[in-house]
C-alpha positions in Angstrom: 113.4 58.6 85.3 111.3 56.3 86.9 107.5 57.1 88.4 108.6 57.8 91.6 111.2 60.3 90.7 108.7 62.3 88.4 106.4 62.5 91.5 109.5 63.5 93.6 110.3 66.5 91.3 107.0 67.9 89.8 104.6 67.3 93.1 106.2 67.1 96.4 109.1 69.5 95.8 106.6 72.8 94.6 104.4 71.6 97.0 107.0 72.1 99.6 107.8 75.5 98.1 104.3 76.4 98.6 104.4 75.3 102.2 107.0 77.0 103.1 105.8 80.5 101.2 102.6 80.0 103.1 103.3 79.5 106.1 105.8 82.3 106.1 103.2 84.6 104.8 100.7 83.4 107.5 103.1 83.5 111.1 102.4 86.6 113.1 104.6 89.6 112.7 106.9 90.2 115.8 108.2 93.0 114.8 107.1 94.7 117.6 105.8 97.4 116.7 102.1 98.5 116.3 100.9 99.3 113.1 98.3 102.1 112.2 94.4 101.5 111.2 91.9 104.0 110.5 90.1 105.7 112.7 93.1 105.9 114.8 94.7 109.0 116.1 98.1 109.7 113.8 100.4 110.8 116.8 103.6 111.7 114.6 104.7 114.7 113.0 103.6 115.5 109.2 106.4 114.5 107.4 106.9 116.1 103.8 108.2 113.7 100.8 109.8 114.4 97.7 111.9 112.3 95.1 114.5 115.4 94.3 115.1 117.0 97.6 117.3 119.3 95.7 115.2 120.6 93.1 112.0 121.6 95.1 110.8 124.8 94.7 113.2 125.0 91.8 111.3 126.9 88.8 108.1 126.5 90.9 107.7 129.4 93.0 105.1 131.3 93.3 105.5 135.7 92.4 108.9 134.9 90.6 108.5 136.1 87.4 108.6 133.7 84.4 112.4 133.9 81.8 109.7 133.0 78.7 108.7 136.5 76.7 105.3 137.1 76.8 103.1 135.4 74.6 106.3 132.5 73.8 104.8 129.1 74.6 106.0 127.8 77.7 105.3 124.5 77.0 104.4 121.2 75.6 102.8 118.2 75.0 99.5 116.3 75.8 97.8 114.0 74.2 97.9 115.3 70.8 101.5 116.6 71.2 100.5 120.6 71.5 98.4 122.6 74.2 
């Protein structure tokens, strides 16, 4: 490899990487559609989230009346590995 390729391949092509990454981070966003900043009003509906749709409210509701005995530890763990 001679000087010029060296140059070629560890300067001018990751500065070009670089370019390109910035200058695509930097152009204005034409997606079109406004985006929310504080202080704003929120105009949409609350929307609820959960990761299992199926399971909510599965084993947490509240006035149902627990399977354990009473007294039987219900559970587990912490940072000692008992509660």
């Amino acid at each position: 490899m001679n000087v010029v390729e060296t140059i070629l391949v560890y300067a001018v092509i990751p500065l070009a990487i670089y370019l390109v990454v910035g200058a695509a981070t930097l152009r204005k966003k034409s997606s079109g559609t406004s985006r929310y900043r504080p202080g704003q009003p929120w105009e949409y509906p609350a929307m609820w989230w959960t990761g299992n749709p199926d399971g909510v409210g599965a084993g947490h509701r509240a006035g149902v009346e627990s399977a354990a005995p009473e007294g039987a530890a219900t559970a587990a763990g912490g940072a000692r590995g008992k509660w």
